[in-house]
N, C-alpha and C positions, 0 to 999 in steps of 0.2 A: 348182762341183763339179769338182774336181780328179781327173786322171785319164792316165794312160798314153798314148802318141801310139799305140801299137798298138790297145789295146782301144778309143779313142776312131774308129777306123777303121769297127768291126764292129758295125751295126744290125740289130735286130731290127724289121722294119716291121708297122705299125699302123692297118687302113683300118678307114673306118665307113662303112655305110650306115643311115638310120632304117627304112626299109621292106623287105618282102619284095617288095615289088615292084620296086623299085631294085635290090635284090639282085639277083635276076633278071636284071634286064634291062643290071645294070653302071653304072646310070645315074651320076655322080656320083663313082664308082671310077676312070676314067678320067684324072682332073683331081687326084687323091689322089694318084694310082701317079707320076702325070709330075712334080707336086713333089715326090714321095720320091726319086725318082728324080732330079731335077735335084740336088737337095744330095747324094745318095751320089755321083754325079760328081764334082760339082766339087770334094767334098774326097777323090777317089780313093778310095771306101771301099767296102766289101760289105754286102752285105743277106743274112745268114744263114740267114734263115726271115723270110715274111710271115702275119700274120691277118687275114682278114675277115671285119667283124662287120656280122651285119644286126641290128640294135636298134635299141631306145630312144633317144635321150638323157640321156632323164629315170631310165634305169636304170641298177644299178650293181654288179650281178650278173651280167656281160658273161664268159660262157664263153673264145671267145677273146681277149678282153683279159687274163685272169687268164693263161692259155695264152704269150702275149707276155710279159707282167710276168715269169712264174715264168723264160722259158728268157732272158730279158734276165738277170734272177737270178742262175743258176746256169753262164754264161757268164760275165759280167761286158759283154755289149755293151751298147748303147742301144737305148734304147725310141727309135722313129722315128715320129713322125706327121705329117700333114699340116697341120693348123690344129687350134690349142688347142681349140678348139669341137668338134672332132673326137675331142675325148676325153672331156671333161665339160663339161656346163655347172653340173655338183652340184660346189659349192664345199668339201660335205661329203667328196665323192668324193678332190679334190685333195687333202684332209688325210690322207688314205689313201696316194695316192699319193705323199705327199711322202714320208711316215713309211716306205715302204716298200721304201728301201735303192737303189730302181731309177734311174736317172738317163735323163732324156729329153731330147728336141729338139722342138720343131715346125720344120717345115719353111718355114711363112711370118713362124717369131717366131726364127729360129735364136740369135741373142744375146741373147733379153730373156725367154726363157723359164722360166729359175729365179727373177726378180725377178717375173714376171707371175704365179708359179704362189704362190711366195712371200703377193704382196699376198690375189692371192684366199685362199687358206688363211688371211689374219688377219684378212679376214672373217667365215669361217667361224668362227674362232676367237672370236670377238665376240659372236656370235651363240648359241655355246655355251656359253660363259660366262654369258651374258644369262638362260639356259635353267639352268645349277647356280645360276645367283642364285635367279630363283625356287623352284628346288626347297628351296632353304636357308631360304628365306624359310617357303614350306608346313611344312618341317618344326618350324619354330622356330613355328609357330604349333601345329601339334600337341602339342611339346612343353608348350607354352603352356596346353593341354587337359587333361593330362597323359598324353597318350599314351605308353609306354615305349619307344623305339626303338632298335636296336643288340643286337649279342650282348655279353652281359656278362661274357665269356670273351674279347673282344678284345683287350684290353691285356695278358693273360696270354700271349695266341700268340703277339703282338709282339714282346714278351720272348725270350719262346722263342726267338725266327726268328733274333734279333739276338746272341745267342749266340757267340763265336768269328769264323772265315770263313766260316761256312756260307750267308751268303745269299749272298756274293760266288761261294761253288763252286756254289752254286744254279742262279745265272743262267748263269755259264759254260757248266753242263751245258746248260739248256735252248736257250741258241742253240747248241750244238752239235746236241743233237737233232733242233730246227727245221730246221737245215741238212743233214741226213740223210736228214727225213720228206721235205724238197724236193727230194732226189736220190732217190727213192726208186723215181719211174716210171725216171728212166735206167740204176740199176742193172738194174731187171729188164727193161729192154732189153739190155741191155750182155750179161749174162747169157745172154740168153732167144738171144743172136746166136751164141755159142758162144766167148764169153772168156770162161774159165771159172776161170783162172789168178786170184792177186792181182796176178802182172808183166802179164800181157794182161789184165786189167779197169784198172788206171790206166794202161798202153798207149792203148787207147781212148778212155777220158775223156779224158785230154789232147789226141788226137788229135781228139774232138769239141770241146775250147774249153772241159770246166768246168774249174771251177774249186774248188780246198778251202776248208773254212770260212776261212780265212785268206788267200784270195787268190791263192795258190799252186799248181804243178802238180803232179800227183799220184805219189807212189812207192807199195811194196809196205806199206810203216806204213802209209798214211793213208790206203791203201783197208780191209788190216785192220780199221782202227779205225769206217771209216764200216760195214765189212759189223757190225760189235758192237753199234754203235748200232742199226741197223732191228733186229738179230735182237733188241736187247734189248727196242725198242719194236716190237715184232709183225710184222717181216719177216718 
């Protein structure tokens, strides 16, 4: 994953506990914090915000995980953890995470981490394949039955969709607005703080580290445009 020597600098750090009781009492955190800590050293870097999460393992609906991911996101730093185990051991989860734009490290796998996270996702991958076979398979036996399946109006939308540019200005718009919805807590911080300007509301932003859908930092256009997007979609 290719990447900037600046933004490659700035971590978003990521502890886990399984218990409320470890929570608690720290147990386990300790030993997290000092290998996060030992790699933001040595390659000179900051820690911009840390989460910790008492959970699961075996869960995948992790509050502060999501909290990490989103501000790694809309910065552009890295997700920081301590050991791969420390984030999933649901193989399903890393296909999430892969697909999710966010770029990570473990701190005990720091070079073999996109090849390790990689392999397990084509696991994952295999397994769900395994799983649209059989459904293919049930269904062709239905069919078989002669059960009716599908709308019979399908190939007509297809049609439709495929029209001109219009799916291509489709998707544009929708990760534009995605990337909008996901600034959407900062504006109405940013806001709620009293930059009330379009010069002082991307003042701030850039001063906090986002970043524009493109990568870039922010002017008086491309806050404009992000305040048109939420008001369009229900700011």
């Amino acid at each position: 994953m290719g990447a900037t020597s600046a933004l490659s600098q700035r971590f978003v750090a990521y502890e886990r506990v399984s218990t409320k009781r470890q929570g608690a009492s720290g147990l386990g955190l300790e030993a997290q914090r000092k290998a996060i800590d030992d790699l933001v050293a040595s390659r000179g870097a900051e820690v911009i915000a840390r989460f910790t999460e008492v959970e699961s393992g075996k869960r995948a609906d992790r509050p502060e995980l999501a909290k990490a991911l989103h501000l790694a996101k809309v910065t552009g730093a890295v997700l920081l953890i301590a050991k791969l185990d420390r984030l999933s051991r649901n193989a399903a989860f890393l296909l999430t995470l892969r697909d999710s734009s966010v770029r990570f490290v473990a701190a005990d796998m720091p070079e073999a981490n996109d090849l390790t996270v990689g392999i397990m996702a084509l696991v994952a991958e295999q397994e769900r394949e395994a799983i649209s076979r059989r459904t293919r398979e049930a269904l062709a036996a239905a069919r078989a039955r002669g059960v009716r399946l599908g709308n019979p109006n399908g190939a007509a939308a297809v049609r439709r969709a495929g029209r001109g540019g219009a799916p291509l200005r489709e998707a544009v718009a929708r990760n534009a607005n995605q990337h909008a919805e996901d600034l959407r807590a900062v504006v109405e911080d940013v806001r709620g703080g009293g930059a009330s300007s379009l010069r002082a509301m991307a003042a701030e932003l850039n001063a906090r580290g986002i970043l524009t859908g493109r990568g870039g930092r922010w002017h008086v256009s491309t806050v404009m445009n992000l305040l048109k997007r939420l008001y369009a979609t229900g700011a």
